[in-house]
N, C-alpha and C positions, 0 to 999 in steps of 0.2 A: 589546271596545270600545276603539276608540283616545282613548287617553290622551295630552293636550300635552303637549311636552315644554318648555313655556313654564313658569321659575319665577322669584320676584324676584331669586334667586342670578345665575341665568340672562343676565335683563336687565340686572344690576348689572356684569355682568363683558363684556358687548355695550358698552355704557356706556364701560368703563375701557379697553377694545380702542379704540374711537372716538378716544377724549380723547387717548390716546397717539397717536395716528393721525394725529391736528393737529395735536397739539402739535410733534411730531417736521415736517411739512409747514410749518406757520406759522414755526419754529425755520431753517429750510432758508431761507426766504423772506427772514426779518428778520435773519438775516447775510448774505444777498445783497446787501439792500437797504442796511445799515450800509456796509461792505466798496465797494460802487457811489460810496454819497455822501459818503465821506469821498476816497475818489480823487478826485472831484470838485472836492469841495474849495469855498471860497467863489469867487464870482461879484459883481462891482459893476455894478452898473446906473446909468447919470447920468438923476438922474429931474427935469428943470427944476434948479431952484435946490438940488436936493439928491440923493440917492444911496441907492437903496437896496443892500441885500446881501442874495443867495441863501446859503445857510449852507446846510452838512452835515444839519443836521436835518428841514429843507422839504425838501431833496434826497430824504434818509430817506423822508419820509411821502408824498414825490409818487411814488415809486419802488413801495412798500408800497401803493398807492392803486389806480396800474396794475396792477400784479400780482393784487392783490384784484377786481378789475374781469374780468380775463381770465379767470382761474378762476370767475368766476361766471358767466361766458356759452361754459363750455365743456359740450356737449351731455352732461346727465346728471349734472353735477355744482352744479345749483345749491343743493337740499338739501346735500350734504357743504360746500359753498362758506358758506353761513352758519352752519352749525355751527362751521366755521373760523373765521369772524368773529368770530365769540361767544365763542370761544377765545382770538384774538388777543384781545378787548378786556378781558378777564380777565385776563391776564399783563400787561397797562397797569401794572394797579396795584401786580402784583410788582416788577416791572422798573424802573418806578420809584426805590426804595430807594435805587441807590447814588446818584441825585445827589439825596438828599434826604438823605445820611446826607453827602456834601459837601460840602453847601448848612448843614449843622448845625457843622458844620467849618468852615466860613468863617465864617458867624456866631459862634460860639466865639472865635476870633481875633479876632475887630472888636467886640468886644462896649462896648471905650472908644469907638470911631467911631462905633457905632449908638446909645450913651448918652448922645454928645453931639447927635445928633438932634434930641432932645429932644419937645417937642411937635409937630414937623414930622410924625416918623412915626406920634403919633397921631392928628392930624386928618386925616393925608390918608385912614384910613380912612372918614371921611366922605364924602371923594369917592367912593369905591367905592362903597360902599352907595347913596348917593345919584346918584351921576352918569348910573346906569343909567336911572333912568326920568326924569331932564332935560329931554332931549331925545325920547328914544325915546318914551316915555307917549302926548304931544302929537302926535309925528308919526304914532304906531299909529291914534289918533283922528282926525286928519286925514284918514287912509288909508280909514277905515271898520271898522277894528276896533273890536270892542267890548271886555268885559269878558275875553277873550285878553287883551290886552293888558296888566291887570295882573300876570295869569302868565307872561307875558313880558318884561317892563320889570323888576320889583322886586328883580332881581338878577341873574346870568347863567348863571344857569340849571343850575348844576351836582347833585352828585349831594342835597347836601343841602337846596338848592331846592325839589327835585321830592320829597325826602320831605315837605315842609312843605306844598308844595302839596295831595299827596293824600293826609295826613292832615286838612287842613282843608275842603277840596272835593271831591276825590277826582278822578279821572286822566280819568274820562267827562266831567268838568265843561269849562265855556270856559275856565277860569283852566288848569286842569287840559292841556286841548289849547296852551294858551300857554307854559305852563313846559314842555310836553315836546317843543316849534317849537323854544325858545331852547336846550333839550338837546340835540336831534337838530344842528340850525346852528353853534352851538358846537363839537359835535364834530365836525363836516366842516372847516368853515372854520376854526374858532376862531383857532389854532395860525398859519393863515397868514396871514389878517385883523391879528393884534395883531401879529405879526412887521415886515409891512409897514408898519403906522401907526407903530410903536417907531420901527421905521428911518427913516420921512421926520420925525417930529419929533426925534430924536436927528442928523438931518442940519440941520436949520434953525438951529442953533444957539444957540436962544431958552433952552432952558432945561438946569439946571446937570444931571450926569448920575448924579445920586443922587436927584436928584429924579425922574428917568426913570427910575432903580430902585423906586423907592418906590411909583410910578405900576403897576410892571409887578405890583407882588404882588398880584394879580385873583382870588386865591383858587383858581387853575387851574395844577396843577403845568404839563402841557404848553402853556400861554397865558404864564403866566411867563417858562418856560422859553427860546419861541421871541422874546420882549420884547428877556431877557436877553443872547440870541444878537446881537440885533439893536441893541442897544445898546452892548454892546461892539464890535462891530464896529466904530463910529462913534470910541469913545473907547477903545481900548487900554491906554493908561496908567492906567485905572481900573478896570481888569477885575475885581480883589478887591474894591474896593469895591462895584462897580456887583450883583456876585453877594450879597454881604452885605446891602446893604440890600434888594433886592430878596425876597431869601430870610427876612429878619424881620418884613418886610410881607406877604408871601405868610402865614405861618405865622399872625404876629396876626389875617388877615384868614378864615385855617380856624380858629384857634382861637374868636373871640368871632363866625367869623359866621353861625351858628346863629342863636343871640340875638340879633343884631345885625338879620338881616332877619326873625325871626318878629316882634320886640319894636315894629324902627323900621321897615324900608322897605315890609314889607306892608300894614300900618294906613297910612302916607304914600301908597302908591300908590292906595289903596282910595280916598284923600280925595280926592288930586290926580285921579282919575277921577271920582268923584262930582265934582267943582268943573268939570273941563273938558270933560266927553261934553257936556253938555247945549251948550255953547258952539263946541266944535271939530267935532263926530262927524255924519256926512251922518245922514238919519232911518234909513236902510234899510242893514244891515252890507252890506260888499262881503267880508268874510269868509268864506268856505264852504268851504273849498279842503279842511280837513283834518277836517269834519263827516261822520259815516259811516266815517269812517277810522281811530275809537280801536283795531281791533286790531293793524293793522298799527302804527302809534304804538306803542303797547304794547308790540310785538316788538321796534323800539329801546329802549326802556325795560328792556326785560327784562335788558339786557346789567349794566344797573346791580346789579342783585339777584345775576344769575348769579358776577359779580366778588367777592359776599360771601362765596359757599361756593367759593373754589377748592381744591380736594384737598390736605392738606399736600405729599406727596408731589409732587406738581403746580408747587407754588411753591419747591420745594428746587430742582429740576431747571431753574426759571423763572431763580432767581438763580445758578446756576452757566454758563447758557447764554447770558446776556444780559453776567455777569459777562467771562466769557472775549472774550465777543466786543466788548464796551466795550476789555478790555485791546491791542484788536489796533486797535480806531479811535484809542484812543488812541496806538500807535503810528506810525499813519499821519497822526495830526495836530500830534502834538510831538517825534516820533522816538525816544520812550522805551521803550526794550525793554520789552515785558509781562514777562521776568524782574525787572527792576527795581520795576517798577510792583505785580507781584502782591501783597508785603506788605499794601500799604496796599487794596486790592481785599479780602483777604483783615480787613481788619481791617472795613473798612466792611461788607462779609456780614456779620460778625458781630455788629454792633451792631444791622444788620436784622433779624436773626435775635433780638435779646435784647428789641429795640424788640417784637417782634410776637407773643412770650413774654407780656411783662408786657401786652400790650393784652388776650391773651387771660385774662390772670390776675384781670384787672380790669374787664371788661369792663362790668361793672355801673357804672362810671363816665362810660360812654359818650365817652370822650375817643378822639379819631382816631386812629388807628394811627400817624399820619405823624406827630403832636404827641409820642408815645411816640420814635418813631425821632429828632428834630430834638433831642429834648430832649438825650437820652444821646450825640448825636454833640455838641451844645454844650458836654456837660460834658466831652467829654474833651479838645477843645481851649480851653474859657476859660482866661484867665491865671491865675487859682487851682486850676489840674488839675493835679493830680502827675503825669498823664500826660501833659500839654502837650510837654514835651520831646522826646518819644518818637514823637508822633502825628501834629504838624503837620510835621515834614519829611518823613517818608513819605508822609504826605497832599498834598505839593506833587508828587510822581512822577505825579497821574493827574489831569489836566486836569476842565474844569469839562463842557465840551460834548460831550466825545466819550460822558459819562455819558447823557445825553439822545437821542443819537440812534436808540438800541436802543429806547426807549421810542415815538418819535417812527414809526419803523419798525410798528411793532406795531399803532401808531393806523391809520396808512394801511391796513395788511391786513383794519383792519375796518368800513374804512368803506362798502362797498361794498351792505353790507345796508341803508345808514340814506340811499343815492341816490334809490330813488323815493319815498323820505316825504321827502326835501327839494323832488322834483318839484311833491308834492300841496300843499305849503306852500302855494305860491305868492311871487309876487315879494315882497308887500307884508311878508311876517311876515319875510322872509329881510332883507330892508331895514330895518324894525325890529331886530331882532337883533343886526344888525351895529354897527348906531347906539348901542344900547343896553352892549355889547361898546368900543367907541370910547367911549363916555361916562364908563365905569368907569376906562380907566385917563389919560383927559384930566383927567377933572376931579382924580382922586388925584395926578394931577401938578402941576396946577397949584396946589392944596392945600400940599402939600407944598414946591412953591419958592414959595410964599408965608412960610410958618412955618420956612423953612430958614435 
């Protein structure tokens, strides 16, 4: 009798061949893609009365975007081509780390600057929360969305969103199809969306540019990130600060905003809907575009869950490769040998490394991983660190952006699986989204130079 030679050892080790497989192709790709947009280098554009700026990291992700694109319409590879995707978007969240561990760094250093904020940086997280469904709610209803709508409006939709949402409704639900529109458009656009709004209001020169930091902490390392980019661009002499406050708002706005949109903005969006369908909303939804389509949804979804088991081994190899290749954008964008620079590279590994130690140590605490990592890089630059002396001049050798662009790189490679559910969307929910996106970090700005 024949006997399979199929066993779970079998499959497990098919599996770990695979994973190496992309990772080592996606690795090839996102130092291409680095190495490409940092020669490039930034680009001004005269946009009417103001100016936007192409930056290294859009470079990154348009680069990482094509690439991804081509390998999925190459004959026979479009299976291996989302595997890869699914891959890249998994090392998102490794890769990550070092400018989150000197975004903890700079905040550590400014900690008198951001104290003196004072209540500015607390209220503008009320824009955040609330600025999203503003506007966006009323014009989803206008549109002919229905109850999508509050899944997509009552916050922007990231990863802790969409657990709220489908623990409460679950992913088959409308709410359900609407938080995972504003996830799926987020991560296509997000990144270049906020960059370009950052850049024309940080051109108009209406408001002060801490407040346009403060505006950018959206609760989105890579939405931040590309804000950040874009903001300094505009004001260079504030580049430290614009990254510090930016980075304490980002941080307060993952820290409290769990609670913040299960407790305030979903019960708010639920009323403001009950208060405005019946007044705004045509009788017959013009919605359908994404009905019949939860699996494919789904399979964008799924990159969320797959980024929670990355293989240790996986993520060792994530930060030495993302690390190395930051140290050489780095030198292509401030001329600092990566000999000089590797210290403090070497120092920030390893507070990710000790960051991600203690989350797993504690994990029954449910606290973010990145809140672990922001913290212990805080503490070793605040002004009562014994290690302050030690830490902030080395930490000054490796710039703020060139940490971002390996990250930004990574997004592009995976976006190519989450194209035709942005197709199925349709205009209306993409236009929503975006509005909704614009709303969060208008109104946290305007908040914010109000109380400044």
């Amino acid at each position: 009798m024949h006997m399979s030679s199929y066993t779970p050892a079998s499959e497990a080790a098919a599996s770990t061949r695979n994973l190496i497989v992309h990772f080592v192709l996606i690795s090839v790709a996102m130092v291409f893609a680095v190495l490409a947009a940092e020669a490039i280098g930034n680009i001004t554009i005269p946009l009417g009365i103001t100016n936007v700026v192409l930056f290294p990291i859009v470079w990154a992700l348009l680069i990482g975007a094509v690439i991804s694109i081509i390998h999925r319409n190459i004959p026979g590879q479009r299976v291996s081509s989302v595997q890869a995707q699914f891959t890249a978007s998994a090392l998102i969240q490794v890769a990550i780390a070092f400018f989150v561990v000197k975004l903890g760094f700079i905040i550590g250093e400014s900690l008198p600057k951001i104290a003196s904020a004072g209540w500015a940086l607390v209220f503008q997280e009320l824009g955040h929360f609330l600025g999203t469904m503003v506007f966006a709610l009323p014009l989803a209803l206008l549109l002919g969305i229905k109850r999508e709508a509050v899944g997509a409006t009552f916050s922007i939709g990231r990863e802790f969103s969409v657990a709220i949402i489908s623990e409460r409704y679950g992913m088959n639900s409308a709410e359900g199809r609407g938080v995972l529109a504003e996830y799926v458009i987020g991560t296509v656009l997000g990144a270049l969306f906020i960059a370009f709004l950052a850049g024309t209001m940080s051109g108009l020169g209406i408001f002060h540019p801490w407040s346009l930091a403060m505006g950018a902490g959206v609760g989105s390392g890579s939405m931040m990130s590309a804000a950040v980019a874009a903001i300094t661009a505009q004001h260079p002499a504030d580049a430290k600060e614009i990254a510090a406050f930016a980075a304490a708002a980002n941080l307060l706005t993952t820290t409290v905003g769990t609670y913040f949109t299960l407790f305030l903005s979903l019960p708010i969006a639920n009323w403001l809907y009950n208060k405005l369908e019946p007044i705004l909303s045509p009788k017959h939804s013009v919605y359908g575009n994404t009905r019949g389509t939860s699996d494919e949804m789904n399979e964008a979804l799924s990159s969320v869950s797959k980024a929670e088991h990355t293989p240790v081994w996986l993520m060792a190899l994530t930060l030495i490769v993302s690390g190395c290749t930051a140290l050489i954008g780095n030198w292509i964008a401030t001329g600092t040998s990566p000999t000089v620079a590797l210290p403090a590279m070497l120092i920030m590994g390893g507070i990710a490394i000790c960051g991600y130690l203690i989350h797993h140590a504690l994990a029954f605490l449910k606290i973010p991983l990145v809140c672990w990592v922001s913290l212990l890089a805080i503490l070793a630059t605040a002004p009562f660190s014994p290690l302050v002396t030690y830490v902030s001049p080395l930490a000054t050798k490796v710039a703020l952006l060139p940490l971002v662009t390996p990250v930004l790189a990574f997004a592009g490679l995976s976006l190519a699986k989450d194209l035709p559910i942005l197709k199925q969307l349709g205009w209306r929910i993409i236009v929503v989204s975006l509005v909704a996106n614009a709303g969060t970090f208008i109104f946290g700005t305007i908040i914010a130079e109000i109380f400044h």
